[in-house]
N, C-alpha and C positions, 0 to 999 in steps of 0.2 A: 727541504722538509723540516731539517730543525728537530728531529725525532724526539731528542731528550726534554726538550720544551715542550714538547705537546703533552707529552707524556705526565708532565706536570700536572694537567687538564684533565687526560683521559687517556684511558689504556685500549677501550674499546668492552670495556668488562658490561659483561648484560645483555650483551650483542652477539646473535646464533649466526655464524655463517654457514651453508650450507658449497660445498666443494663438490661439484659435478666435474668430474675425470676421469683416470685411471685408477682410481680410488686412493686409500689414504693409510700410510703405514702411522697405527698410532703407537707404537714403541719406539721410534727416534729418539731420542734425547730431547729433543726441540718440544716434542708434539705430548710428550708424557704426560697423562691428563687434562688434555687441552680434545685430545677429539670424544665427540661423543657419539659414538656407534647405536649406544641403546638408542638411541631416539632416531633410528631410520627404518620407516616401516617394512615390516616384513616379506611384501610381494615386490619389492626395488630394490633390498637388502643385500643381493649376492655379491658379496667376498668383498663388500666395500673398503672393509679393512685388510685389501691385499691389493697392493699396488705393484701391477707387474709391469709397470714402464720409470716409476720414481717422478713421474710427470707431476699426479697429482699430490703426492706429500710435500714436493717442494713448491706446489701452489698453497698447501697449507699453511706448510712455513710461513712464509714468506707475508701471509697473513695474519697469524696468531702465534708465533712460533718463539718459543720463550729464551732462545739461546742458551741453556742448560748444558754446561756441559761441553760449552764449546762450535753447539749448534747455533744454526742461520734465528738471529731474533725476525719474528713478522715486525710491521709496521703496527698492528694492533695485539701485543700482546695477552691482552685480557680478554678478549675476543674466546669463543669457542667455536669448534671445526666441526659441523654434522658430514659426513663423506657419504657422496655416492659414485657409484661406479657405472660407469659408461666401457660398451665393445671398444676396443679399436684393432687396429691392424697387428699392431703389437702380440695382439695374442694370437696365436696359431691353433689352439684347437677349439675345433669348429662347435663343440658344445657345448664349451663355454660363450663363445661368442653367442649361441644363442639363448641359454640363460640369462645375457648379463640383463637386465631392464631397459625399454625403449624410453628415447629419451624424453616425449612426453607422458608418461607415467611416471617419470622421476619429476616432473615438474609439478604436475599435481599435486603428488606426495607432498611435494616442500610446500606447495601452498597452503596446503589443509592443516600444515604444522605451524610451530610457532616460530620458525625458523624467520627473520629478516631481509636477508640479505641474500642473493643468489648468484656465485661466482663461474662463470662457465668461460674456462681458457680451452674452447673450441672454435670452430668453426665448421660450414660447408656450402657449395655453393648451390643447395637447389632449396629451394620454396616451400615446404610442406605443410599445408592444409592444418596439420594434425597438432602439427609442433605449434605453429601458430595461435591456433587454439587452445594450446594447452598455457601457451606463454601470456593470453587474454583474460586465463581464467588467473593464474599468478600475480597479475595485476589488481584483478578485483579482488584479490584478498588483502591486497598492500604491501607485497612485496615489492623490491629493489633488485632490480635481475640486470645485471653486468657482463658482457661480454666480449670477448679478441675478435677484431675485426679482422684477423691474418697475416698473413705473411708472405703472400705472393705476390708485391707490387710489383718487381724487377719481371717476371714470368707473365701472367696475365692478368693481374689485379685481378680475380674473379670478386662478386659481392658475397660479401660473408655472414650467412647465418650462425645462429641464432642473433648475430648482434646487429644486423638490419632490420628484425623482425620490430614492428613499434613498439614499444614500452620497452625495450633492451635499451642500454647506455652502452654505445660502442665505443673502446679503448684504443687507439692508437699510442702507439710505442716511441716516447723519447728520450734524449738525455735529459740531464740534467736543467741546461739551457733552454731547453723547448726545439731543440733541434729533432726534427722527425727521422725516425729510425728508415735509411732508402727500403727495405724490404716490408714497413709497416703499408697496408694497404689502407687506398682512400677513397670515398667518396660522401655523396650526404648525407650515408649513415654513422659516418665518426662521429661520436659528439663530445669527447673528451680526451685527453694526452695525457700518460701516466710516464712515469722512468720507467724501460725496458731495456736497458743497455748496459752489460757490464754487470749484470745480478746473479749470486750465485744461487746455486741450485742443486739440487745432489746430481750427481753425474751418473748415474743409473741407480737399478733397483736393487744393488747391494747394500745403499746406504754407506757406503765406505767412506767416500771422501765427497765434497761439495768440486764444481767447476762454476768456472765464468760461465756467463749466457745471456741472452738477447732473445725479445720477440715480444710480439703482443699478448702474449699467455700472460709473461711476468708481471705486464704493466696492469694488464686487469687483475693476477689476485693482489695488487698496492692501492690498484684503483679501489677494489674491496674492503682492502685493512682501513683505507681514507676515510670510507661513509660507515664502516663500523667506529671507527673513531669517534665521530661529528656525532652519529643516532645515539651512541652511548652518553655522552657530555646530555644530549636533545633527546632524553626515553619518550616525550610526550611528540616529537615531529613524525609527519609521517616521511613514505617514503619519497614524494614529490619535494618535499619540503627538504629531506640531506642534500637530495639530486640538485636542485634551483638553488640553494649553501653553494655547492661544488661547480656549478657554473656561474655562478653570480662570482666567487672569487676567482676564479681561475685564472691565472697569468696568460697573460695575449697584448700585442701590440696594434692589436687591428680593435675595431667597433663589435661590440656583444654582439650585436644584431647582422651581424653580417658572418656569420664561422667560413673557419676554413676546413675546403675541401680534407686536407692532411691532418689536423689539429682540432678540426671541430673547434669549443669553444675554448680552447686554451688548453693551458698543464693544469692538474689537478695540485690545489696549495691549498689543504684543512687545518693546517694553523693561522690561516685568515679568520676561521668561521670559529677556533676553539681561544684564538686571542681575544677574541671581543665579545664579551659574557651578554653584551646585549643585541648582538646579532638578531637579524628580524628574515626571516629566510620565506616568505610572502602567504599567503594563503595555502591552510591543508590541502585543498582539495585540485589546486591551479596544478597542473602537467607543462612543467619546463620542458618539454619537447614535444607540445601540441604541436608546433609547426611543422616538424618531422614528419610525424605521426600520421598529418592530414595531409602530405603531399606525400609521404611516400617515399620508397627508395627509389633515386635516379641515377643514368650513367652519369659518368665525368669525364669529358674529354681532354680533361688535364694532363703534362705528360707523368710521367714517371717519375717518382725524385730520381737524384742525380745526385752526384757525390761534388759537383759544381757550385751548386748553389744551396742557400740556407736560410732560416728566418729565424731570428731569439725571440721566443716570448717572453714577456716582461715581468718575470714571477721573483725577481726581487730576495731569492733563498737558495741558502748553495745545496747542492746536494745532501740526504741524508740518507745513503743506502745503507742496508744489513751487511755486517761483514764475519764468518765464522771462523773461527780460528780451527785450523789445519787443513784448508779450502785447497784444493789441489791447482798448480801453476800452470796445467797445460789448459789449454784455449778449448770451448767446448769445438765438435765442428757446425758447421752449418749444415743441420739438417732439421726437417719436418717431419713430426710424428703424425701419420697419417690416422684418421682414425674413422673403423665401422659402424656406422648404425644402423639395428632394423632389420628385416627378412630381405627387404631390396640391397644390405649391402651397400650404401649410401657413402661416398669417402668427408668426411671431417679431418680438419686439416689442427694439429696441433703444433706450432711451431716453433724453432729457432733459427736468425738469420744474423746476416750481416748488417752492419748501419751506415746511413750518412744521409739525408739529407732534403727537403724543399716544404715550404710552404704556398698553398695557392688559396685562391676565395673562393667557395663555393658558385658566388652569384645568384640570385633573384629567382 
């Protein structure tokens, strides 16, 4: 990533992201005037700013997160956090769960705002009409909606909403390398590799101390902090134009036109597109993942990663992860934050796993 170099360029200042989660503790040290609560409407609003899993703060971090203090720095520091809150399993009473807002009303919301960017480190595996709709109309207003493809490869790969939905940019989780995380899941809805390996994160909702961790969550809020980056440096692009930036540079060893099943179209590398002040990132209005978009999500009968085998993308830059001083030594475990949504009770899968490993092609 190069962090300190980009940063040269751009902090991400200008740029609203919007964190759909477990909501968003904005007294952290990291987060101290960086989120902005007033700006989330009132009927989606519920207790945004109380985060009863530490899920969603440390997706804030991790995107905007100014290191104050000792706290986890984001990738886009100047960036700003709008939080909202999503049900999940986490919570156990049952009235909150049905207060919290559905999550096509939360997308709405963020459409009709001036909000940019749309970070969602969720998942689930059913189809809903509703959602779908709501993520069509997100689109028309020129939003960039980003999100975790999951975390169940090794279990059943299931296909993972919202980030198969078309107009979503699904994240898959890697190191540094471009080596794909074995629990990141895959199919023709990946379309991008973020770092998800080794990032810390607060270790619950004390805020006490940061742990290691891993999963596609982490890689989407970096994938987030990346095209806050790039739109900040580019206030005039729109949202196809950061997206087609970030696949047009992405590190890959295979042919643009051909993505892989695991990797989609490479690792995510925005000091390709904030190095070169004359970057030409193609027409406003062209949709870098028309092709997706018009065929659809399909299965994949690829096997599984495997901790055997592996593929480097060629992204030419060593790692640049956030690192917070008094970050706790123990290993997080491997677990998934399951998460509710809706009167059906709907499971969303929020996750952390283990890593290692494979690359395959999509195919035609």
């Amino acid at each position: 990533m190069k962090a300190d170099e980009m940063w040269k360029v751009s902090t991400g200042k200008g740029v609203k992201v919007a964190v759909v989660d477990s909501g968003v503790n904005p007294d952290t040290a990291s987060l101290n005037g960086q989120v902005l609560a007033g700006e989330v409407p009132g009927a989606v609003a519920y207790k945004a700013t109380e985060d009863y899993d530490g899920h969603g703060t440390s997706m804030a971090e991790l995107i905007a997160g100014t290191g104050a203090d000792g706290g986890l720095k984001g990738l886009a520091p100047g960036a700003k956090i709008v939080p909202y809150r999503i049900a999940t399993s986490q919570l156990k009473n049952d009235s909150e769960k049905k207060k919290a807002p559905a999550l096509p009303d939360v997308i709405r919301a963020i459409a009709d705002s001036d909000v940019q960017i749309i970070s969602m480190s969720f998942g689930e595996d059913i189809d809903r009409p509703e959602d779908l709709a709501a993520i069509k109309y997100a689109q028309s207003k020129g939003k960039l909606m980003i999100a975790a493809t999951g975390n169940d490869a090794q279990e059943k790969n299931f296909i993972g909403y919202p980030a198969a939905y078309p107009y979503v940019v699904g994240i898959a989780a890697s190191d540094e390398s471009g080596t794909v995380g074995k629990f990141s899941e895959y199919g023709n809805y990946v379309d991008l590799a973020s770092p998800g390996l080794d990032v810390p994160t607060w270790c619950d909702n004390t805020f006490q101390s940061y742990c290691p961790s891993q999963g596609t969550s982490q890689a989407t809020a970096i994938a987030s902090a990346s095209a806050a980056l790039i739109w900040s440096a580019h206030p005039d692009w729109t949202a196809n134009q950061v997206l087609a930036s970030l696949i047009d540079t992405a590190g890959r060893d295979w042919a643009k036109d051909d993505p892989s099943t695991y990797l989609g179209y490479g690792l995510i590398r925005p000091r390709k597109v904030l190095e070169d002040s004359d970057y030409d990132p193609g027409a406003a209005g062209t949709d870098p993942l028309a092709k997706e978009n018009v065929t659809g999500v399909t299965g994949d009968d690829s096997p599984a990663p495997s901790s055997s085998t592996s593929s480097q993308a060629s992204n030419g830059a060593s790692g640049g992860q956030a690192t917070a001083a008094g970050s706790s030594t123990e290993p997080s475990d491997n677990t998934t934050l399951w998460v509710a949504l809706g009167a059906a009770g709907a499971v969303l899968v929020i996750g952390l796993g283990a890593f290692a490993v494979i690359r395959s092609r999509r195919g035609a």
